[in-house]
N, C-alpha and C positions, 0 to 999 in steps of 0.2 A: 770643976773638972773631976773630982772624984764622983760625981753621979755619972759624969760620964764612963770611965772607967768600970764604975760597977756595971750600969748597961752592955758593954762591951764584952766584960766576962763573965755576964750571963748563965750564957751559953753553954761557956765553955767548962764553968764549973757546978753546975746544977744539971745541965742538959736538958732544962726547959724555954720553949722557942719564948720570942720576946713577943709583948703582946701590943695589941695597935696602940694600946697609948705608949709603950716605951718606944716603939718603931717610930714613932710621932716627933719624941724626946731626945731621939737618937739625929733625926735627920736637923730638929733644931740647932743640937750643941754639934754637929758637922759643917749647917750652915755658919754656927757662929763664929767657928774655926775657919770658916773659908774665908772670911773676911781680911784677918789674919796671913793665912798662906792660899793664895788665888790656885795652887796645882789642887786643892781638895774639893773645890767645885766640882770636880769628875767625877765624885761619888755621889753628890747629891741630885745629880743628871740621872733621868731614865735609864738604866743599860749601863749606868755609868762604870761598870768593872769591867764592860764589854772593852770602853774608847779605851783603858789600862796601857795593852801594845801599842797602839797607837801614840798615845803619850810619851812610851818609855821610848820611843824610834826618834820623835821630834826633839825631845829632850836630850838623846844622846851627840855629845857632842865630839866623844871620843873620836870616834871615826872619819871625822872630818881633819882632827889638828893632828894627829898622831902621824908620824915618818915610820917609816920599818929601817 
């Protein structure tokens, strides 16, 4: 997990883009994580931050149980 993490804050703390073998690295420990919790298979999909709304609408369940 901490390789993971430091892939993650890459980014954000160097401001240099990740390179294909870390993007490689990245999508492995996401897969390995999805195994774990099946909602993070979204990311490792094509598009996959596209299906995001999509997910958050299916998933909400508020709106169904909730009375006013």
């Amino acid at each position: 997990m901490s390789d993971l993490m430091r892939l993650l804050m890459k980014r954000r703390n160097t401001g240099v883009e990740w390179t294909g073998e870390e993007m490689t690295r990245l999508k492995s420990h996401l897969k390995r994580l999805s195994l774990y919790m099946p909602v993070l298979i979204v990311f490792v999909l094509p598009f996959g931050s596209l299906l995001l709304p999509v997910l958050a609408e299916t998933l909400d369940r508020r709106k169904n149980g909730r009375i006013n």
